[in-house]
VORO-993067 format. One line per 10 residues: number of its first residue (from 1); for each residue x, y, z of C-alpha. Coordinates in steps of 0.02 Angstrom, whole numbers, plus 50000, padded with zeros to 5 digits. Example, Ala and Ser with C-alpha at 12.3 -4.5 7.8 and 13.67 -1.06 7.14 Angstrom:
BEGIN
1) 50615 49775 50390 | 50684 49947 50357 $
END
This chain:
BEGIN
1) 45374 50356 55353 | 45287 50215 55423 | 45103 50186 55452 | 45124 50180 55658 | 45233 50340 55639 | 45101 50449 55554 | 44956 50375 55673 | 45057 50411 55814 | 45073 50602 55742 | 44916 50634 55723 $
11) 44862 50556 55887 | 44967 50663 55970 | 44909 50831 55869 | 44723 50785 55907 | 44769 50754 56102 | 44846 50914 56098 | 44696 51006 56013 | 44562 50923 56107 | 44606 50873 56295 | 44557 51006 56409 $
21) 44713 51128 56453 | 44756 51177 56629 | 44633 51368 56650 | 44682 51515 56749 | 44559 51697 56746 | 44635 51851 56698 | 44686 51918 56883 | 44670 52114 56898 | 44713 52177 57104 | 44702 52359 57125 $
31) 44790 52450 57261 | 44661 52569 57271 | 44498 52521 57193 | 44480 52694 57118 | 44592 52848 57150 | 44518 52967 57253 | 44674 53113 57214 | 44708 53211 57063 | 44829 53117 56945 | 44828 52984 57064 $
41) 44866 52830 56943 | 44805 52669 57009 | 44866 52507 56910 | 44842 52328 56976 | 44982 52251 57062 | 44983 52085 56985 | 44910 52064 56803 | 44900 51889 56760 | 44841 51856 56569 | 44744 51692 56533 $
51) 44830 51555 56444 | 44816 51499 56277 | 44680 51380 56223 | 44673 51266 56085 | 44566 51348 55962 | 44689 51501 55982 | 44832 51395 55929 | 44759 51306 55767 | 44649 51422 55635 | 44595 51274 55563 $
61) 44459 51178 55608 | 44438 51013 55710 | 44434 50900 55560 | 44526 50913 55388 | 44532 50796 55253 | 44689 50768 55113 | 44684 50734 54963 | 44858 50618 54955 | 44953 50565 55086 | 45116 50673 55067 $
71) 44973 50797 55170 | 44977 50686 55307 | 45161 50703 55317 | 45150 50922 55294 | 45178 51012 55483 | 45035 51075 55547 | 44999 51269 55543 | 45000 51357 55707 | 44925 51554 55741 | 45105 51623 55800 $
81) 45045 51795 55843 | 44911 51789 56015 | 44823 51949 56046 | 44736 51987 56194 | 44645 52144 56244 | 44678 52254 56439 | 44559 52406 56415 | 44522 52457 56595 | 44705 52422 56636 | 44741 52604 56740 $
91) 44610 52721 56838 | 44665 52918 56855 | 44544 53047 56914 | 44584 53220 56824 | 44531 53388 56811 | 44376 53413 56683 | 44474 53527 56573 | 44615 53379 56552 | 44496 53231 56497 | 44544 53260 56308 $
101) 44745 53307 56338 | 44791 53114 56399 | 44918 53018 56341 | 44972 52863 56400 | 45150 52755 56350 | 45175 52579 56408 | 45341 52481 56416 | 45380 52319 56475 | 45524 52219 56491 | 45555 52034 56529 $
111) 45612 51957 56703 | 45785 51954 56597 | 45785 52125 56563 | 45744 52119 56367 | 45634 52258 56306 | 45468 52231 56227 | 45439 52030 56290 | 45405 51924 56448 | 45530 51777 56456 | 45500 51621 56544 $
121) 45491 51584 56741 | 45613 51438 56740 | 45729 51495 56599 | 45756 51668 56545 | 45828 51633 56394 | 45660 51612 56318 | 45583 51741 56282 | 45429 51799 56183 | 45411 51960 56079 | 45265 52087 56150 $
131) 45206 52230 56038 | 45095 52338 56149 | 44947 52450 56061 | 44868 52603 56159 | 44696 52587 56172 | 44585 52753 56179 | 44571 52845 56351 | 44385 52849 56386 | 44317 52950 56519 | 44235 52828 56671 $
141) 44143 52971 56751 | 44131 53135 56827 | 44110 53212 57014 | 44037 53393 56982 | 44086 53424 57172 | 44270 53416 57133 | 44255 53484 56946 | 44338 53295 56910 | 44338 53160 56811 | 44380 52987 56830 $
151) 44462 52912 56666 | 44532 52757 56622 | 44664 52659 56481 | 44705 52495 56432 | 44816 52413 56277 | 44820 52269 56182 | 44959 52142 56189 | 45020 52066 56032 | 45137 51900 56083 | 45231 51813 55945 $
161) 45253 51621 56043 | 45366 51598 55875 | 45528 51646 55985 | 45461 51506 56130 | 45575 51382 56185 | 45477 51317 56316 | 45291 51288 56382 | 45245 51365 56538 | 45240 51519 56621 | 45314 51687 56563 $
171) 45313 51868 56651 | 45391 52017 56642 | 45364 52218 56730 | 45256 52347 56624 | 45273 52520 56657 | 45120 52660 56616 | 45164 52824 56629 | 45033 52941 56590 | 45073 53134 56541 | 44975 53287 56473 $
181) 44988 53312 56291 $
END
């Protein structure tokens, strides 16, 4: 390989590491900002997640040295697996003597229709894998004039991006149904 052609890698890598990337903030929009009925679940309407940034992407850190050149011509390694964390995802307001006998199940399924992934917004071929984690149910607070409590849950999204075809956008519907134990 050619002196230009490994230059011209790395340039590219360390453009793609260190030029600012387009920012959106996590969107949450509530129908109801808290739920004022018993085992009335309120969930936002739109959850958008924030994108990836660079440091996410690479584990290693901004500068590396080799010790021979055939490192220069080795891939670079990429984090595959993206968590992020949604722990006041859902409100419910219960009765006291149900705060401990919550359980919550989460499901969602790309605009395709494939189970456990979001798939991309301009072709839904791509998809990426989702493993959702219940976080605890934690109790929010309590309203001694109604003998309630509000409570809330979230989960934690684990995206493997090694399934990606494509850059951009990806969405797909999540379900929570939440059910006495």
């Amino acid at each position: 390989m050619s002196r230009t052609k490994i230059i011209s890698c790395l340039g590219t890598i360390i453009a793609f590491l260190v030029l600012p990337q387009p920012r959106t903030g996590a969107e949450y929009i509530f129908a109801n900002t808290e739920p004022t009925e018993i085992y009335q679940l309120s969930t936002p309407q739109r959850l958008v997640i924030p994108p990836l940034t660079p440091s996410e992407i690479s584990p290693t850190a901004i500068s590396e040295s080799v010790s021979h050149s055939q490192d220069l011509l080795a891939p670079p390694s990429f984090d595959t697996v993206i968590t992020r964390e949604l722990p006041n995802l859902w409100q419910m307001r219960v009765p006291l003597d149900q705060v401990g006998f919550l359980q919550a199940t989460y499901e969602i399924r790309a605009e395709n229709g494939r189970m456990n992934a979001v798939s991309s917004d301009r072709r839904s071929d791509s998809a990426v894998s989702v493993i959702l984690e219940q976080l605890p149910i934690i109790e929010v607070s309590r309203d001694p004039n109604t003998n309630t409590a509000l409570v809330q849950g979230g989960l934690r999204l684990k995206m493997d991006l090694s399934t990606a075809q494509l850059a951009g956008d990806y969405a797909g519907d999540l379900t929570v149904t939440v059910n006495q134990r």
